[in-house]
C-alpha positions as CSV (number, residue, x, y, z in Angstrom):
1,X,26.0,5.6,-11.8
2,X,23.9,2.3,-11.7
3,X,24.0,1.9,-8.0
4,X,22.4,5.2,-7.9
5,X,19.9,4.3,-10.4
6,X,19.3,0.8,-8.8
7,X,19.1,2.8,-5.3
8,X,16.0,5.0,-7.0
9,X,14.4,2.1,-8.6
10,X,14.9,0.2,-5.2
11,X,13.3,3.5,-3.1
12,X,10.7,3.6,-5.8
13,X,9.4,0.3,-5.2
14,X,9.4,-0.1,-1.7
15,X,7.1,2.7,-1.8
16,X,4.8,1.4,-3.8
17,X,4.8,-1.8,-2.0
18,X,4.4,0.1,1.5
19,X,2.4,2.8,0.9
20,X,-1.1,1.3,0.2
21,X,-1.3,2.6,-3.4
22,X,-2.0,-1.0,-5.2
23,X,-4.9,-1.6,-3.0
24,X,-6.3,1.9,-3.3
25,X,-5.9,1.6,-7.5
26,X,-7.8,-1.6,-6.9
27,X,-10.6,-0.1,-4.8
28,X,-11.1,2.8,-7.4
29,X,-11.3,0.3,-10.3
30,X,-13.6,-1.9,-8.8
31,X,-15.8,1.0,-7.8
32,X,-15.2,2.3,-11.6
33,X,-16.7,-1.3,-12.8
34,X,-19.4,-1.3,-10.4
35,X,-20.2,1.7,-11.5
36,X,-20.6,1.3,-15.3
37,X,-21.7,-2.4,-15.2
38,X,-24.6,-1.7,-12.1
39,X,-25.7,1.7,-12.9
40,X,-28.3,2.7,-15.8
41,X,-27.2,3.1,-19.2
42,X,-28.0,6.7,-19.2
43,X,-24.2,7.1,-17.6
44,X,-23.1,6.3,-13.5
45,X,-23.4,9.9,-12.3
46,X,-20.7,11.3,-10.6
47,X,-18.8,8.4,-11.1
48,X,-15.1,9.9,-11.4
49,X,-16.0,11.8,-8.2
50,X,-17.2,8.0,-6.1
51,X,-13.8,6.6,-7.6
52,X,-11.8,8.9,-6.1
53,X,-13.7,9.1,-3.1
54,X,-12.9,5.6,-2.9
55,X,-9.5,5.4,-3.7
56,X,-8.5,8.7,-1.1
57,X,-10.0,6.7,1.7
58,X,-8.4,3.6,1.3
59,X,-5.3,5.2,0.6
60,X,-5.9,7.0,4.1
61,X,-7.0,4.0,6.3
62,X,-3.8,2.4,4.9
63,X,-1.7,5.0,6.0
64,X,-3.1,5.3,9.2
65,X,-2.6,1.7,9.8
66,X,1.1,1.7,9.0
67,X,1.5,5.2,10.9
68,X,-0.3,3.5,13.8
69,X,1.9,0.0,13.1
70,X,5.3,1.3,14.0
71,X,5.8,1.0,17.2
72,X,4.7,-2.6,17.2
73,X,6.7,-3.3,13.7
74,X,9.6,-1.6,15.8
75,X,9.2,-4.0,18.8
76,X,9.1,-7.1,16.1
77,X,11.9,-6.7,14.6
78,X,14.3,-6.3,17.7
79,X,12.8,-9.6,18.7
80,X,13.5,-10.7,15.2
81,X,17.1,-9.6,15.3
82,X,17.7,-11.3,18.7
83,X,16.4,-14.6,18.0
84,X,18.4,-14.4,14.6
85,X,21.5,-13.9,16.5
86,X,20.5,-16.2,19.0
87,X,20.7,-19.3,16.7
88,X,23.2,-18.2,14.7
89,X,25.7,-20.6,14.2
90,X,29.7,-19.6,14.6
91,X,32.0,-21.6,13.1
């Protein structure tokens, strides 16, 4: 049961790490804190609507870019694999 568990957790973070959503959280904050400290005091209008607007797109260009990366990730990592077994050592 905790290889399974370990095997979700595992799953779970490399699709956080792959999928774009840090940097997307990042460009909604920013855009969030732009917002309130740059805008009047009277309140950043529409402000909820810009973050997500913000965080949507960049979640979109990233995943565009890895759709659009995987035939040249593909490529990379037979190259990868050959030179490692190339130079690896038998004893």
């Amino acid at each position: 049961m905790f290889s399974s568990g370990l095997k979700t957790f595992r799953a779970l973070l490399e699709i956080l790490a792959f999928s774009g959503l840090w940097t997307a959280l990042a460009a909604g904050a920013l855009t969030w804190a732009g917002g309130i400290f740059l805008l009047p005091p009277a309140g950043p209008p529409h402000l909820g609507l810009v973050c997500a607007l913000a965080f949507s797109g960049t979640l979109a260009v990233y995943g565009v870019d890895r759709l659009r990366d995987i035939d040249r990730d593909l490529k990379a990592l037979e190259a990868s694999a050959g030179a490692a077994a190339a130079r690896r050592v038998t004893r």
